[in-house]
VOGU-3710 file (C-alpha; in Angstrom, 3 decimals, decimal comma):
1> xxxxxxxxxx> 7,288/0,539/-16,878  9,679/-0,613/-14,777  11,397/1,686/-12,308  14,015/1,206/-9,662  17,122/3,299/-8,105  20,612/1,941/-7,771  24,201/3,684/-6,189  27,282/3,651/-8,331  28,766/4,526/-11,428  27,967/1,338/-13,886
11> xxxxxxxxxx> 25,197/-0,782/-14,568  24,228/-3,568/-16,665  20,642/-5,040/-17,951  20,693/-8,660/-19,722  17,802/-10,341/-21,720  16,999/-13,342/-21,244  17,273/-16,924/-23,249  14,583/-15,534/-25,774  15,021/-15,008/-29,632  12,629/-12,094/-30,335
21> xxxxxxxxxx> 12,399/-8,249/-30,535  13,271/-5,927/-28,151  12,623/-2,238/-27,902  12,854/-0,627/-24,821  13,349/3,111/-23,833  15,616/3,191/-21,053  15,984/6,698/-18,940  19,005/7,214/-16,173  18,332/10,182/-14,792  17,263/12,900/-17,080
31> xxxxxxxxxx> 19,427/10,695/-19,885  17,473/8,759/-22,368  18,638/5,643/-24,653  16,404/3,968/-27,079  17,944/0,114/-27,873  15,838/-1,501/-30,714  17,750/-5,116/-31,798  16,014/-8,336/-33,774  16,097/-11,389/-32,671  18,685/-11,107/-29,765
41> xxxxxxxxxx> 19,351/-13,788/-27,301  20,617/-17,346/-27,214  21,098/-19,944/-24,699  22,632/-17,495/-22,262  21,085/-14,306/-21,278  22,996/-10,873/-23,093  23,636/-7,793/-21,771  21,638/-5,533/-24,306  22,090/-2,218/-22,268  24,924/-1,303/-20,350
51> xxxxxxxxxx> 26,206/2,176/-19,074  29,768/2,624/-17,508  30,833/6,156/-17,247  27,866/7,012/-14,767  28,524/9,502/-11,564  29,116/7,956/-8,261  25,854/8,711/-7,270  22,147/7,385/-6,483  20,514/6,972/-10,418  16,813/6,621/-11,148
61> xxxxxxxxxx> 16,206/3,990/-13,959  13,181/3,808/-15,780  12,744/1,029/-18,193  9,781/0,891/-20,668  8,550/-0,256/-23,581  5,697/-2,250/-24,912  6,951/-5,407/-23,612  9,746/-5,836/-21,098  11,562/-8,907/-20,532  14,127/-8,520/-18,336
71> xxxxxxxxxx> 16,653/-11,463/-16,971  19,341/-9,607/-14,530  20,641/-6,062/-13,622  24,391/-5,869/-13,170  25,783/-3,273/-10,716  29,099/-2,818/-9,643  30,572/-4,292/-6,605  29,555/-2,493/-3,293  26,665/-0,844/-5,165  23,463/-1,368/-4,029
81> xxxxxxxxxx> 20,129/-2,085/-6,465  17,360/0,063/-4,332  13,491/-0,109/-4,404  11,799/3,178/-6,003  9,042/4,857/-4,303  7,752/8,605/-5,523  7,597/11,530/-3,097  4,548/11,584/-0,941  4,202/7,685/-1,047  5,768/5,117/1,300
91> xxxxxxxxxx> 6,049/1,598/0,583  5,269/-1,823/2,580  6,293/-5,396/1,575  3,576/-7,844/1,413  5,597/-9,920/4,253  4,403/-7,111/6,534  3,233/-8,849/9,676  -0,150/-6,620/9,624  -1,374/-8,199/5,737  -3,296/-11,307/6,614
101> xxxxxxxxxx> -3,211/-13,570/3,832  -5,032/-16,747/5,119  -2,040/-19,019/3,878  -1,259/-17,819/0,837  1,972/-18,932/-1,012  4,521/-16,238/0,360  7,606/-16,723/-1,793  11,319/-15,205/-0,698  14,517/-14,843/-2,492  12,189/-13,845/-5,726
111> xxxxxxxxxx> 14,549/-11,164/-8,526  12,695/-7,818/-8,870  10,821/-7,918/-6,220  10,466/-5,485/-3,728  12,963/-7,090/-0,513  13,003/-9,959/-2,629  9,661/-11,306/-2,056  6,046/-12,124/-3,255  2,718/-13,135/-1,765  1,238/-15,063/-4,696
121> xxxxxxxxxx> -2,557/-16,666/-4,668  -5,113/-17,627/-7,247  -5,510/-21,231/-8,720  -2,183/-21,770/-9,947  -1,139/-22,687/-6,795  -4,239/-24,376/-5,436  -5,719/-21,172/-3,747  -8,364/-19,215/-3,892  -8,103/-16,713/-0,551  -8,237/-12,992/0,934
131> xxxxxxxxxx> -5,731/-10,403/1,505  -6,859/-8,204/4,253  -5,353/-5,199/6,113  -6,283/-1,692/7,225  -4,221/1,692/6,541  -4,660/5,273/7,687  -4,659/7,967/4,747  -6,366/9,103/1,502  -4,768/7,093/-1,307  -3,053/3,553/-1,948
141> xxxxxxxxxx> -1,272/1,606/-4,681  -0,781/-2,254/-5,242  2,493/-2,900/-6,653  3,735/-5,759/-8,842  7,048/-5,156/-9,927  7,686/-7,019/-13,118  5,487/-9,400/-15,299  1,744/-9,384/-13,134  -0,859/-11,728/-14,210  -3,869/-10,339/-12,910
151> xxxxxxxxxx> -5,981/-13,019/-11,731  -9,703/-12,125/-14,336  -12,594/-11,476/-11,928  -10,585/-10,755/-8,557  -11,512/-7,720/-6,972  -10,692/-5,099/-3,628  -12,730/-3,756/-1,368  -11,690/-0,797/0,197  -14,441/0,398/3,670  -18,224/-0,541/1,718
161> xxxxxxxxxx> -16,799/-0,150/-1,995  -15,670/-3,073/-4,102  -13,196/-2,448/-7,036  -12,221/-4,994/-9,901  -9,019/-5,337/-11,133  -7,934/-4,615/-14,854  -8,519/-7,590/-17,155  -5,463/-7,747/-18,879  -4,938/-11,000/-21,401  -1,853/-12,540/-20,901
171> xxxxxxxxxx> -0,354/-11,128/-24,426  -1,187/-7,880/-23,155  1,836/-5,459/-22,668  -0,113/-3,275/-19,864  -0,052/-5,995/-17,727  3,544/-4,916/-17,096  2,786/-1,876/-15,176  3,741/-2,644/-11,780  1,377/0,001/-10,694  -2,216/-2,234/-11,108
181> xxxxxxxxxx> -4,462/-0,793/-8,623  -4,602/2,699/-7,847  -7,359/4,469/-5,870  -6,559/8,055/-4,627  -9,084/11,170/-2,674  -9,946/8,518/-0,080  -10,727/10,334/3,192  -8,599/10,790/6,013  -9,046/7,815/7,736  -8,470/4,312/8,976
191> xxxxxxxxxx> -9,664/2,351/5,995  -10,436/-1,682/5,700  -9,004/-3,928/2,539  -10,017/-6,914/1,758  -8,300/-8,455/-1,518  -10,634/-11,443/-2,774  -8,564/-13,323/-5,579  -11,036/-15,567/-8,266  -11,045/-18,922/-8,981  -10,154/-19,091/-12,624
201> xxxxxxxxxx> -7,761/-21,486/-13,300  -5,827/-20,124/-16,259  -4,730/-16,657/-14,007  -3,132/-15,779/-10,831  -2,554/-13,559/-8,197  1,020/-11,586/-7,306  1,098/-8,933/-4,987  4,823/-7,683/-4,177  4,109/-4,364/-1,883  1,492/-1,749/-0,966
211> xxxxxxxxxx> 2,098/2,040/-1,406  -0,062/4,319/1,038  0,720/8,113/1,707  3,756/8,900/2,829  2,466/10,094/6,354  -0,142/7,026/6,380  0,059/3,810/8,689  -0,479/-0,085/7,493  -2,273/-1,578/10,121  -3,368/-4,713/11,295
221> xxxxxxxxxx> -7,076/-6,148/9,604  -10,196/-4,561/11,847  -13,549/-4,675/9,970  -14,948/-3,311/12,679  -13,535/0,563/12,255  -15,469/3,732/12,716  -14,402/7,454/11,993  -14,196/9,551/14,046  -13,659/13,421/13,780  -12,496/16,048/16,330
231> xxxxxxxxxx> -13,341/19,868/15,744  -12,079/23,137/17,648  -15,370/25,592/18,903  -14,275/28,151/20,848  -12,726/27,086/23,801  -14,158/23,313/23,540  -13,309/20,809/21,299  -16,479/18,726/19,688  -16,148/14,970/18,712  -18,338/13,134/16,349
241> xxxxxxxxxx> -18,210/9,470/15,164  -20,361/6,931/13,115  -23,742/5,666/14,635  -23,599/1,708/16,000  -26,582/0,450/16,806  -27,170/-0,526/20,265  -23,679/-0,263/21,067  -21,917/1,670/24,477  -18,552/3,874/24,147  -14,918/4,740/25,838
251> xxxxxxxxxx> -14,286/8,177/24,561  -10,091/8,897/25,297  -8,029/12,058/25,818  -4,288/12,068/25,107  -1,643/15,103/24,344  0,731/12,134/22,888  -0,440/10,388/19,311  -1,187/6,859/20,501  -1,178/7,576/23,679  -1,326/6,997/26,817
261> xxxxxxxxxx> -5,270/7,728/26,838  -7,125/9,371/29,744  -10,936/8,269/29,942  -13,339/11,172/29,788  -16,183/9,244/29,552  -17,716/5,947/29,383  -21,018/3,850/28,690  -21,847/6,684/26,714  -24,695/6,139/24,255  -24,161/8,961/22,022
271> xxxxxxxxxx> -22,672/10,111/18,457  -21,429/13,364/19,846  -19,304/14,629/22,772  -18,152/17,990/23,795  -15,114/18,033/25,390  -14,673/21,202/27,642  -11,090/20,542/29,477  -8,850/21,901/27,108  -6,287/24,862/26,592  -5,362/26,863/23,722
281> xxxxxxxxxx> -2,380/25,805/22,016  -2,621/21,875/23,079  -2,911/19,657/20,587  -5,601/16,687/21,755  -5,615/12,823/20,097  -8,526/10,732/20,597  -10,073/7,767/20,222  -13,357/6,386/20,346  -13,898/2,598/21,646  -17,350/0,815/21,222
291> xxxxxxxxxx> -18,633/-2,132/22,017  -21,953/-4,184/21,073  -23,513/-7,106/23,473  -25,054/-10,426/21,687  -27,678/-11,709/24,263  -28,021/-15,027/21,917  -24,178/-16,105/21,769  -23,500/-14,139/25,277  -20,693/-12,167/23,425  -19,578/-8,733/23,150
301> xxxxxxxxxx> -18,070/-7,363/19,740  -15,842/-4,357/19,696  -15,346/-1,312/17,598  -12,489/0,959/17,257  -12,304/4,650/16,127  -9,282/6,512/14,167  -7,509/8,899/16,152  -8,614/12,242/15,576  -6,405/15,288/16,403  -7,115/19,329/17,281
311> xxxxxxxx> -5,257/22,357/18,238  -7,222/25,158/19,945  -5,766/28,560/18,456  -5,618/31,163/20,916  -8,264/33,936/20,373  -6,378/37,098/20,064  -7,010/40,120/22,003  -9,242/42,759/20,718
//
């Protein structure tokens, strides 16, 4: 399916220079239109759909069908054609400066895409690479927006769990869902991704944006992330995070989400800290820092926590 939004009161879509079947639901709005034509198309593209007595208005357009070949969308003058994202999602383009892709092909001024671009990878264009980036939050979606080959044997690892891709042959209509990873319940957390793309040579790679809640955070690649979680007792507030082995830790007080932090302690060894400072109705952010020491290559390596907040209710008064 193809979805998108656009402002206005006409709109156009046009096949492309291709003499074959076409049939296609197409859904404005709540309004539904079915077009079913043989052997359309010529040496121009045609308009095959076109509405003209729309409100003046922001429309929803869903397109779908078992195959979709689409060459242009006509608006009106001084419309605009708008990316759609559902509620509780929010979207990123893959030219956000925290996705590392290791010098990947990262094409602009691409039709379709999502601000008109595309990181593309796999053999077809002489690369086999990563994608890597952390977000905050429990669920995420890869988006391709029109016509993905899915590069066969590429996979994502999300924290310690590895995922593969669907296996769709090029003849297969699924592969135009622009939706082709999905992975939702995640916990609440900062999460690591790491998109390894296969070295087939018949397949490759497009990724055009990443959808993560709508109150989640893309952030720059850290392998090295530990949760951490904050919980109201009484009048104290107790903090637990992951074990590191061998390693020392800043644990960081602030009434502001990303801060400015206020030590409460550090070279701590522990997994657990009670924090007894705190008054009722405050809400508290912190973060744990850690940090390991390699006698061998004289080095440190350094860890970095989520930000965990708590409120402490106020008991009420017998």
């Amino acid at each position: 399916m193809l979805r998108y939004k656009f402002t206005g009161e006409q709109i156009r879509l046009l096949y492309p220079d291709l003499n074959t079947e076409i049939n296609l639901t197409i859904k404005i709005d709540d309004q539904s239109y079915t077009i079913s034509e043989s052997g359309i198309g010529g040496f121009l593209p045609t308009v095959f759909f076109e509405k003209l007595d729309l409100e003046d208005k922001e429309h929803i357009v869903e397109v779908s069908g078992e195959k979709i070949y689409l060459d242009a969308i006509d608006i009106e003058k001084g419309a605009e054609l708008l990316p759609y994202v559902e509620d509780g999602w929010k979207r990123y383009d893959d030219q956000n400066q925290n996705i590392q892709s290791d010098g990947l092909m990262r094409v602009t001024d691409t039709i379709y895409k999502f601000n008109n671009t595309a990181t593309k990878s796999g053999p077809k264009n002489g690369f086999d690479k990563k994608i890597k980036f952390n977000f905050t939050g429990t669920k995420i979606r890869l988006i391709e927006s029109f016509q993905a080959f899915y590069a066969i044997n590429s996979t994502i690892k999300i924290d310690d769990q590895i995922y593969n891709f669907p296996q769709y042959d090029i003849s297969d209509p699924k592969r135009y869902n622009p939706v082709f990873f999905e992975k939702l319940g995640l916990e609440n957390k900062e999460h690591t991704v790491e998109i390894t793309v296969s070295d087939r040579d018949d397949y490759f790679f497009v990724l055009d944006a990443i959808d993560i809640d709508a109150d989640g955070e893309l952030l720059p690649y850290n392998e090295n992330v530990f949760s951490l979680i904050a919980t109201p007792d009484d009048s104290e507030v107790v903090l637990t995070w992951d074990e590191i082995p061998d390693a020392s830790f800043y644990v960081l007080r602030s009434t502001t989400p990303g801060g400015p932090y206020t030590t409460l302690t550090k070279g701590y060894s522990g997994t657990t800290f009670t924090d007894t400072g705190v008054e009722d109705g405050v809400t508290y952010y912190y973060v744990v820092n850690g940090s390991t020491y390699d006698s061998v290559n004289d080095e440190f390596e350094y860890y970095n926590s989520n930000e965990a907040s708590v409120i402490l209710e106020a008991t009420p008064l017998e």
